[in-house]
N, C-alpha and C positions, 0 to 999 in steps of 0.2 A: 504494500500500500504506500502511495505520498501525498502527502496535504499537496493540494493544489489550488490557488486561489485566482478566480476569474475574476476578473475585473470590468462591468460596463462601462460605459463612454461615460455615465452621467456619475462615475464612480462607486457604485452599488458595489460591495465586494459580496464573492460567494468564494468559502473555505472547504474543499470538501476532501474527503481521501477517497482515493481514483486507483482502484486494483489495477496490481503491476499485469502489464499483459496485453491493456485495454490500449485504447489512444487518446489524448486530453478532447478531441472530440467526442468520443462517447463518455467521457465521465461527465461533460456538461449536458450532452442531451439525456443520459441517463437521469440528472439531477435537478431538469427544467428548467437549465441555464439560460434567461435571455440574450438572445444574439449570436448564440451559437444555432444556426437553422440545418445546416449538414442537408441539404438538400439532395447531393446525389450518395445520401448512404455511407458516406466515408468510401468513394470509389475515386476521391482526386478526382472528380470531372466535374467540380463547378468550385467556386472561390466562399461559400456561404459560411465557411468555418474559419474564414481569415481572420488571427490575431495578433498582438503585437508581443513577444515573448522578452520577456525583461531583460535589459541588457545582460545581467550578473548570470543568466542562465541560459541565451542562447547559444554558446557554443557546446554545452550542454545536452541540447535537444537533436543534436545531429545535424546535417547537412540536408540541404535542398536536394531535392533530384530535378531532372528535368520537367516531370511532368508538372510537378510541383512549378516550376518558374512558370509554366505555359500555363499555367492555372490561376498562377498572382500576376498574370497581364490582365486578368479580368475585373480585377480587387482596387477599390479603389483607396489611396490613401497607402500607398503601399512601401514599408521601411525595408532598412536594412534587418531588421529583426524580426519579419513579415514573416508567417507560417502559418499554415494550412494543418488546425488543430489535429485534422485528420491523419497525417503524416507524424506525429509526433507521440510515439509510443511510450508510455508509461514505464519507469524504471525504478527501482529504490532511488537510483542517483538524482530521480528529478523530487525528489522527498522535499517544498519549499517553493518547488516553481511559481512563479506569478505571469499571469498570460494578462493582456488588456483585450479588450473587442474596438472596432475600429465602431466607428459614429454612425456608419449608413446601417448595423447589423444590430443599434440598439433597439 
């Protein structure tokens, strides 16, 4: 399990522990996180789960893949610390992560 705490646009925080295994997009749709909409399923084919992963932890969370970048050309608002909650799988090491939601997904 790691505490992982979402963050809305409007700063709502949500703390939750997210079984290792999962991806911090299902632990927020799991949990009825707003702004996290995960439209195609966690399949990386649409941008609905774009967030912004806190500096101190994104290298952390792994590297982008390709499909991943062709996916954040759709996301608007899009950083250096941009991720596709879907793509970022759950680990003890991310036990603290802090993700934001970008403004259009509040």
């Amino acid at each position: 399990m790691a505490k992982i705490t979402y963050i809305e646009h409007n700063g709502t925080e949500h703390s939750l522990e997210v079984a290792t295994g999962l991806t911090v997009m299902e632990g927020a749709v799991r949990n009825m996180v707003p702004g996290i909409d995960a439209d195609c399923g966690g399949a990386c084919a649409c941008a609905t789960c774009h967030v912004f992963v806190d500096q101190a932890w994104f290298e952390k969370t792994g590297s982008r893949e390709a499909m991943e970048d062709s996916m954040l050309d759709f996301a608007d608002g899009v950083t250096e610390t941009s991720r596709l909650s879907c793509q970022i799988k759950v680990t003890d090491e991310l036990d603290g992560l802090i993700v934001r939601m970008p403004k259009h997904q509040g």
